[in-house]
PDB file of N, CA, C and O in Angstrom:
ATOM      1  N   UNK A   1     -18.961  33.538  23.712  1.00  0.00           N
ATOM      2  CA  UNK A   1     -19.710  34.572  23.038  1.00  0.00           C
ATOM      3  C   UNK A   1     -21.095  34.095  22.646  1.00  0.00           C
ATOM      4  O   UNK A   1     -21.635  34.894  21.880  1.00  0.00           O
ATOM      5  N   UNK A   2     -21.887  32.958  22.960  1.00  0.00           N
ATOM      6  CA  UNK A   2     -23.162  32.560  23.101  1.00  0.00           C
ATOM      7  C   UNK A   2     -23.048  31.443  22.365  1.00  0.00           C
ATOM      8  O   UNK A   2     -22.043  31.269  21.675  1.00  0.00           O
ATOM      9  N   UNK A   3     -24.123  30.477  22.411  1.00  0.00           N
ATOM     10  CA  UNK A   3     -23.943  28.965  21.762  1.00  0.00           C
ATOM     11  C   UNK A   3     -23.868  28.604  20.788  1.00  0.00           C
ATOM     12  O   UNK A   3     -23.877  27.405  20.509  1.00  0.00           O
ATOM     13  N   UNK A   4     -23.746  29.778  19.752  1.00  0.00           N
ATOM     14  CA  UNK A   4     -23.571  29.676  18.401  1.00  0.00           C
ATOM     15  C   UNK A   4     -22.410  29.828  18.157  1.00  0.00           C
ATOM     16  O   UNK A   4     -22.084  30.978  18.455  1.00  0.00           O
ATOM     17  N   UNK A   5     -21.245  29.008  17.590  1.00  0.00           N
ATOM     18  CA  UNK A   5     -19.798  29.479  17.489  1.00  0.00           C
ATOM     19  C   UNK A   5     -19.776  29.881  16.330  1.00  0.00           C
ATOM     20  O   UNK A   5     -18.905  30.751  16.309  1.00  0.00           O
ATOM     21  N   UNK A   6     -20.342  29.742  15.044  1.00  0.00           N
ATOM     22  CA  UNK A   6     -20.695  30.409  14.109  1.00  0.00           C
ATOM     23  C   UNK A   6     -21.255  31.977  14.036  1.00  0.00           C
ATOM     24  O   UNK A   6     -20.922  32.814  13.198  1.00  0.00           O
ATOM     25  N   UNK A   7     -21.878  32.093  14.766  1.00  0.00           N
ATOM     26  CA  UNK A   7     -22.183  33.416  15.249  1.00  0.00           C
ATOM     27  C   UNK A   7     -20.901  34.191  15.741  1.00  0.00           C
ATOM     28  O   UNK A   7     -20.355  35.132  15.164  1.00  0.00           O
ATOM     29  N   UNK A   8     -20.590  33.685  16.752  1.00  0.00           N
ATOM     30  CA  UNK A   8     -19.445  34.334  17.241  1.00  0.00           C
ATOM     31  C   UNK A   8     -18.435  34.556  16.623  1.00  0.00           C
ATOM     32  O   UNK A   8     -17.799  35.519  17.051  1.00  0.00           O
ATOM     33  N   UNK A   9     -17.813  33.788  15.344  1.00  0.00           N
ATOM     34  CA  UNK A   9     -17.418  34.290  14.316  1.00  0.00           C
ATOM     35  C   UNK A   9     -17.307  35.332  13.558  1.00  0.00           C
ATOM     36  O   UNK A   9     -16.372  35.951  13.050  1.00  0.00           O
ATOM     37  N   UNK A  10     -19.136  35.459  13.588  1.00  0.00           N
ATOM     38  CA  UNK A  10     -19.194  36.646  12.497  1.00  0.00           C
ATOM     39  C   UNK A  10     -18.996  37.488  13.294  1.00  0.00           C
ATOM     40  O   UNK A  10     -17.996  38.196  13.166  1.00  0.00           O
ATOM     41  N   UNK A  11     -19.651  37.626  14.085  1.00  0.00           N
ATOM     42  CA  UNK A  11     -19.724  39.260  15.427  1.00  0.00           C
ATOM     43  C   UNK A  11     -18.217  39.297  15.428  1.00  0.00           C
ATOM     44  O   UNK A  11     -17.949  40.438  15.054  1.00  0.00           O
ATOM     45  N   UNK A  12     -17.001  38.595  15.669  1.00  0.00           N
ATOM     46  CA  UNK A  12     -15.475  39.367  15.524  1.00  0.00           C
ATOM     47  C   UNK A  12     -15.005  39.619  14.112  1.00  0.00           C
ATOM     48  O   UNK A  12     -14.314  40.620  13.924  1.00  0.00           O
ATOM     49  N   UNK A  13     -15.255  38.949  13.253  1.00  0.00           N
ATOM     50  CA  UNK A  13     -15.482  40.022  11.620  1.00  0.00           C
ATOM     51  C   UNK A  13     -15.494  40.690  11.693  1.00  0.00           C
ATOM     52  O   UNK A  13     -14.563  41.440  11.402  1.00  0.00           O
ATOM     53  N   UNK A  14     -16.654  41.042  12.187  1.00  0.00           N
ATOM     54  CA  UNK A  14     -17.416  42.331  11.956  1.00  0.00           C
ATOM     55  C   UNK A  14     -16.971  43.289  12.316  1.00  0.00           C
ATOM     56  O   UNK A  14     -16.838  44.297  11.622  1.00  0.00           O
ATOM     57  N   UNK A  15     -16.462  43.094  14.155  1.00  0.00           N
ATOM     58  CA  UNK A  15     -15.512  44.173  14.869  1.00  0.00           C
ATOM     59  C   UNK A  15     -14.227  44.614  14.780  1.00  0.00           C
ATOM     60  O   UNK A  15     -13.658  45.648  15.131  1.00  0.00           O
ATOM     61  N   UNK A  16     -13.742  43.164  13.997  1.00  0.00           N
ATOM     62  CA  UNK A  16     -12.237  43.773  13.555  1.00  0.00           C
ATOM     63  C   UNK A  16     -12.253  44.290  12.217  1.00  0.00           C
ATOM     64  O   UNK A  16     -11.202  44.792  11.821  1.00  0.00           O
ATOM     65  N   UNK A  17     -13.449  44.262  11.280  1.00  0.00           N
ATOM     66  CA  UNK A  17     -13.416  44.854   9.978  1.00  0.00           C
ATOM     67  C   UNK A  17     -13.972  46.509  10.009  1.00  0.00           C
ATOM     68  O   UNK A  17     -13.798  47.321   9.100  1.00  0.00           O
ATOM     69  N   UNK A  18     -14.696  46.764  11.333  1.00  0.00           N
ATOM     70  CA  UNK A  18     -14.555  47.763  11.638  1.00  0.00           C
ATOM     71  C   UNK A  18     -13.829  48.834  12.533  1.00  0.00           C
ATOM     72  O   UNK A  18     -14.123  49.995  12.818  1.00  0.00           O
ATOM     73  N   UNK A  19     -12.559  47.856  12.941  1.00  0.00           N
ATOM     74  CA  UNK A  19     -11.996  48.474  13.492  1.00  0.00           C
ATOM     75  C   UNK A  19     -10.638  49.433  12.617  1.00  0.00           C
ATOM     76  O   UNK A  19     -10.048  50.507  12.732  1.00  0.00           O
ATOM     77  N   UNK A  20     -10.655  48.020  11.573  1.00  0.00           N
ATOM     78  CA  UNK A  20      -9.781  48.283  10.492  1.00  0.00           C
ATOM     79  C   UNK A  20     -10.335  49.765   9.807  1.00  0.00           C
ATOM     80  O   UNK A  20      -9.705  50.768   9.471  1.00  0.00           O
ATOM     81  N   UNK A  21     -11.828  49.433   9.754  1.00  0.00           N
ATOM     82  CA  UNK A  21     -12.271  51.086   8.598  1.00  0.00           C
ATOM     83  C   UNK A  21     -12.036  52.252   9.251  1.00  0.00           C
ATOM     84  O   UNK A  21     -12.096  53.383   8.769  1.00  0.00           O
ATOM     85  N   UNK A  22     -11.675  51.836  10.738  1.00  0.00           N
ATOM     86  CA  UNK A  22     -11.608  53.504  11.452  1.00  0.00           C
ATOM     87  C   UNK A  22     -10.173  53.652  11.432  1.00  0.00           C
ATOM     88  O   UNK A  22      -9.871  54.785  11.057  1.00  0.00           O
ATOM     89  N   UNK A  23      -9.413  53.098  11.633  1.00  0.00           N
ATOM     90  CA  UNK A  23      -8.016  53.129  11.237  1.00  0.00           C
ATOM     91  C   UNK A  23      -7.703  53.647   9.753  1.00  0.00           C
ATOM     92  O   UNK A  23      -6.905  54.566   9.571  1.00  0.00           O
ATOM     93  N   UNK A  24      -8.471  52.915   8.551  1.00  0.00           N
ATOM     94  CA  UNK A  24      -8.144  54.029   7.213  1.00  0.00           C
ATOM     95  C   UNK A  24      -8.826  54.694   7.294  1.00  0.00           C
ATOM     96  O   UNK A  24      -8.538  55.501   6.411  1.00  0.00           O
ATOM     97  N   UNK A  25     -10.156  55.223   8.052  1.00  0.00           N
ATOM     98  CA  UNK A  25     -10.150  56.679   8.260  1.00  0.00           C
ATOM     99  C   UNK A  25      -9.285  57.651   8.858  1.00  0.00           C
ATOM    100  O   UNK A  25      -9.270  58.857   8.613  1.00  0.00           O
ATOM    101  N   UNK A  26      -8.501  56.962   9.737  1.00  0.00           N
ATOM    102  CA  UNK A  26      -7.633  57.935  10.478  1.00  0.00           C
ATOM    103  C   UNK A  26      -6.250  58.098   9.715  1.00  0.00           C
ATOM    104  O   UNK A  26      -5.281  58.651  10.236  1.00  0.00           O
ATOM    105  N   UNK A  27      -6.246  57.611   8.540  1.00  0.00           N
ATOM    106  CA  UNK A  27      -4.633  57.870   7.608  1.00  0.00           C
ATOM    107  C   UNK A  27      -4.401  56.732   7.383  1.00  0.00           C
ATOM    108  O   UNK A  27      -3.304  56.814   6.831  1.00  0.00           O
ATOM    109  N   UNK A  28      -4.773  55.233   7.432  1.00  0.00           N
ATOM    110  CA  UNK A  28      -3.861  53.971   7.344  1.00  0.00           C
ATOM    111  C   UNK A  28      -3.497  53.836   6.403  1.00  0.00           C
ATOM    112  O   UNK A  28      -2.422  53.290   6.154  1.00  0.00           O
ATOM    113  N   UNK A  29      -4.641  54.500   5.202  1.00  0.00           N
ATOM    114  CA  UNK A  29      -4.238  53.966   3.718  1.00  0.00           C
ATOM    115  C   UNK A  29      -5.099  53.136   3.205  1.00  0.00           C
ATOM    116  O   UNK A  29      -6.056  52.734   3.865  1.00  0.00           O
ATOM    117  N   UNK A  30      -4.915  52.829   2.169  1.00  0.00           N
ATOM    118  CA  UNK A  30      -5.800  52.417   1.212  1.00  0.00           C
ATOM    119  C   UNK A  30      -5.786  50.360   2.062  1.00  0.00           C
ATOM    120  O   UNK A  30      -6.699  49.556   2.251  1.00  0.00           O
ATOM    121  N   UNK A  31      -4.748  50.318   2.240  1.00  0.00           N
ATOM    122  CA  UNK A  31      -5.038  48.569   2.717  1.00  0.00           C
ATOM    123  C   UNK A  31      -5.617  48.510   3.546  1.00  0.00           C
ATOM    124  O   UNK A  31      -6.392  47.558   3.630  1.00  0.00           O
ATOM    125  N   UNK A  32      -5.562  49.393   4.499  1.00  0.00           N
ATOM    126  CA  UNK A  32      -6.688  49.141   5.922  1.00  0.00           C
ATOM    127  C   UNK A  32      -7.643  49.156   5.224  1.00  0.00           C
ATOM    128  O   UNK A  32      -8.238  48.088   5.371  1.00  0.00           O
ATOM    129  N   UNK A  33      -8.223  49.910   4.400  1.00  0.00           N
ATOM    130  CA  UNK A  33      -9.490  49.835   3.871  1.00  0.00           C
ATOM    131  C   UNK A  33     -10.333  48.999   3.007  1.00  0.00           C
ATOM    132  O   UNK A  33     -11.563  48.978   3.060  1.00  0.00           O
ATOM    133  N   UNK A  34      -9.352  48.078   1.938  1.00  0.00           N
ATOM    134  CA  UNK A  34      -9.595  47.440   1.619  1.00  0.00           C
ATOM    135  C   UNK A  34      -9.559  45.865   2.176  1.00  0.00           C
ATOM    136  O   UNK A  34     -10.178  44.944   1.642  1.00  0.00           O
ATOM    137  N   UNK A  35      -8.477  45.707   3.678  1.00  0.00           N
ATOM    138  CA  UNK A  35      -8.632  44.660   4.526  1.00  0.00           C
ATOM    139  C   UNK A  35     -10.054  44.744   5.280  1.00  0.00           C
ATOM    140  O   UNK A  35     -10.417  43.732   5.880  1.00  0.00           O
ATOM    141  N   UNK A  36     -10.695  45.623   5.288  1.00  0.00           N
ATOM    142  CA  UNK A  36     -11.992  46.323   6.311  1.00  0.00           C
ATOM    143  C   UNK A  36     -12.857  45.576   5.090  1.00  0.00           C
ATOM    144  O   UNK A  36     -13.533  44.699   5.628  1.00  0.00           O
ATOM    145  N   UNK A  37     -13.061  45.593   3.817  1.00  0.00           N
ATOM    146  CA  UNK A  37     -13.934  45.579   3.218  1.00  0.00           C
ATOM    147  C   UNK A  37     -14.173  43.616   3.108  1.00  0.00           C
ATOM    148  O   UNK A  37     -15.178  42.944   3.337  1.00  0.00           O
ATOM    149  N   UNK A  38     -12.556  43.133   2.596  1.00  0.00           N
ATOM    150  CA  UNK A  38     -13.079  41.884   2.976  1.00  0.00           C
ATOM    151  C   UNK A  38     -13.270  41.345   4.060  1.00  0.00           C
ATOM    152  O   UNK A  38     -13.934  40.315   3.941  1.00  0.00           O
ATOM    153  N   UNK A  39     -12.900  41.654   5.361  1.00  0.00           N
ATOM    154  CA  UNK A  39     -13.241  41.187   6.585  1.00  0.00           C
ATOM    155  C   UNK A  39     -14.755  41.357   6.526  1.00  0.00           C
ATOM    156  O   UNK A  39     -15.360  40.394   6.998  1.00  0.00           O
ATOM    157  N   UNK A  40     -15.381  42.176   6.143  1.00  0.00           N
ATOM    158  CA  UNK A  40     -16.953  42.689   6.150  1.00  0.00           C
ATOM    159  C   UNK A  40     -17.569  41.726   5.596  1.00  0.00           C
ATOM    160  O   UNK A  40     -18.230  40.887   6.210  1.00  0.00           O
ATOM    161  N   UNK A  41     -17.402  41.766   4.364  1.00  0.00           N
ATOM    162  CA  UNK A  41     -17.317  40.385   3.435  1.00  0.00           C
ATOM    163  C   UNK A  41     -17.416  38.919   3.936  1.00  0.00           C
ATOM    164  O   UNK A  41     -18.226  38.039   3.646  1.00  0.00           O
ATOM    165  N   UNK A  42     -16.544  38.920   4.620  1.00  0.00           N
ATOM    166  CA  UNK A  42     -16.485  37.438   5.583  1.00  0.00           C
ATOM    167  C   UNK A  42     -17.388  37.446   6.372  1.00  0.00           C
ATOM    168  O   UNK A  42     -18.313  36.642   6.265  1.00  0.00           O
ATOM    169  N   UNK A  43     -17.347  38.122   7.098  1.00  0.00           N
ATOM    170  CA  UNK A  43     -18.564  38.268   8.143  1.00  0.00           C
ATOM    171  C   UNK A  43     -19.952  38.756   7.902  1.00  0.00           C
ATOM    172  O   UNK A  43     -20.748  39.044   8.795  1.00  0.00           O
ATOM    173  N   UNK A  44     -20.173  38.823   6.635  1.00  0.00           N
ATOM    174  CA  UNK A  44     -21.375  38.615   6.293  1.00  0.00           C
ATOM    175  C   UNK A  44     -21.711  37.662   5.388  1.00  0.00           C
ATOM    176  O   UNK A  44     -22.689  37.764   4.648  1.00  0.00           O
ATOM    177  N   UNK A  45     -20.934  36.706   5.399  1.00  0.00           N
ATOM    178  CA  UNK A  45     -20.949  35.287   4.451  1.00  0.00           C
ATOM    179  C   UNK A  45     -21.006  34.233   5.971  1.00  0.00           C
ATOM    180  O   UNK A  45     -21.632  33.175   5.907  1.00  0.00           O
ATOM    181  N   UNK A  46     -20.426  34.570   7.057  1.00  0.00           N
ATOM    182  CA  UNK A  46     -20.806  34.115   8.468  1.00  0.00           C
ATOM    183  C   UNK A  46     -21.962  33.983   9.009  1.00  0.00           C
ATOM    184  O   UNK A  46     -22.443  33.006   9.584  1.00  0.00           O
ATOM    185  N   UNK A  47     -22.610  35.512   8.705  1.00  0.00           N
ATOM    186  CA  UNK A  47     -24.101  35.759   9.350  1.00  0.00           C
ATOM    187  C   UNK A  47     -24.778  34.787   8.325  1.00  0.00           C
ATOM    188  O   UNK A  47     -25.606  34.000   8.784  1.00  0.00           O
ATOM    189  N   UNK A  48     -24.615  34.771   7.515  1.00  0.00           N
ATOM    190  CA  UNK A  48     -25.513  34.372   6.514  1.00  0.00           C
ATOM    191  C   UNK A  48     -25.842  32.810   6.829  1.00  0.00           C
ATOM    192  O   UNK A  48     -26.982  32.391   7.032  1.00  0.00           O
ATOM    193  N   UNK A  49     -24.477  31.889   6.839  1.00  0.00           N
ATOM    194  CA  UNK A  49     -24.598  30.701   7.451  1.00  0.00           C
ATOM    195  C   UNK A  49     -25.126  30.341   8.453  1.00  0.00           C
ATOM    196  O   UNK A  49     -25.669  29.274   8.740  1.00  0.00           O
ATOM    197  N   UNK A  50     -24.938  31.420   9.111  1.00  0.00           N
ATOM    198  CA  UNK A  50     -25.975  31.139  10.788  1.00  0.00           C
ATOM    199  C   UNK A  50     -27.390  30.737  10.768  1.00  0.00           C
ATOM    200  O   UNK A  50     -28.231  31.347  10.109  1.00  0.00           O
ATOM    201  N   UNK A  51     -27.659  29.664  11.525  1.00  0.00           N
ATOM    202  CA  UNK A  51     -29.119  29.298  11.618  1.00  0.00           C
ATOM    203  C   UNK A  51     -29.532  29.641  12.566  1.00  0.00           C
ATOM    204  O   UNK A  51     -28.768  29.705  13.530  1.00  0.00           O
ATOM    205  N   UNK A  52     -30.737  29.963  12.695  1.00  0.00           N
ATOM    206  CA  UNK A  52     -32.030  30.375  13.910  1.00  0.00           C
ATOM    207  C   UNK A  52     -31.749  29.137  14.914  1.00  0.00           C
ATOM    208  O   UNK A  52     -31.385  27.993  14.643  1.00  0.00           O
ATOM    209  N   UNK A  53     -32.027  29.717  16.118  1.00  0.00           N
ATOM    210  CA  UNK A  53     -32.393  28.592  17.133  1.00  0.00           C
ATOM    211  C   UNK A  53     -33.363  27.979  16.789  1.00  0.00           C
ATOM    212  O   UNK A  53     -33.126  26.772  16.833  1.00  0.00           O
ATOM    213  N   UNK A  54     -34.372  28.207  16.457  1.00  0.00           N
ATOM    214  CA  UNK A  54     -35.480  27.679  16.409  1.00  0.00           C
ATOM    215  C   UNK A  54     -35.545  26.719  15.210  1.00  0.00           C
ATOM    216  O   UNK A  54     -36.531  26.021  14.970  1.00  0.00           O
ATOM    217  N   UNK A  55     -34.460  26.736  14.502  1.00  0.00           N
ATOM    218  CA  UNK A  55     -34.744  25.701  13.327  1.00  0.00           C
ATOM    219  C   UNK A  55     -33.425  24.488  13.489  1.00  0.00           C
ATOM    220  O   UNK A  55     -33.153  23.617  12.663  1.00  0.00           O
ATOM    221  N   UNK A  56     -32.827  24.714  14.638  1.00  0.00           N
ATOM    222  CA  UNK A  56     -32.453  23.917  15.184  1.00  0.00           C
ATOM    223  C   UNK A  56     -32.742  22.579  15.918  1.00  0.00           C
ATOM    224  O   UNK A  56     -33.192  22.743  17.052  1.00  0.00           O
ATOM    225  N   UNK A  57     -32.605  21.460  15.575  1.00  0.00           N
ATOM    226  CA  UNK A  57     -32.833  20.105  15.895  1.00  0.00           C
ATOM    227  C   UNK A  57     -31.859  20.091  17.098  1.00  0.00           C
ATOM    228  O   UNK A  57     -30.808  20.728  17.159  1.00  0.00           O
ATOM    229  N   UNK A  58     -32.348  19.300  18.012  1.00  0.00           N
ATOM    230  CA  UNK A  58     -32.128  19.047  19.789  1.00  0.00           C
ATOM    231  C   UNK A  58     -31.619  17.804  19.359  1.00  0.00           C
ATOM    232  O   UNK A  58     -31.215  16.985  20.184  1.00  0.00           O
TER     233      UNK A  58
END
């Protein structure tokens, strides 16, 4: 998923925390929704860690 494995991290967070919110939109209930919220959570504590290429040392 590109040379950042940290990255790639967050980007499946992200997709399974939104996959979760469309599921308690569709009836799951209140836990899908609140599993959606910390997965989101995570994966934006992921992005956050991520560094730029460019400030990357070779």
């Amino acid at each position: 998923m590109g040379a950042n494995p940290t990255q790639a991290a967050a980007i499946c967070f992200f997709l399974l925390a939104f996959t979760l919110l469309a599921g308690a939109f569709a009836g799951g209930g209140i836990i899908l929704l609140v599993g959606a919220l910390v997965l989101l959570g995570v994966a934006c504590f992921f992005f956050m860690k991520c560094k730029p290429w460019e400030s990357q040392e070779e």
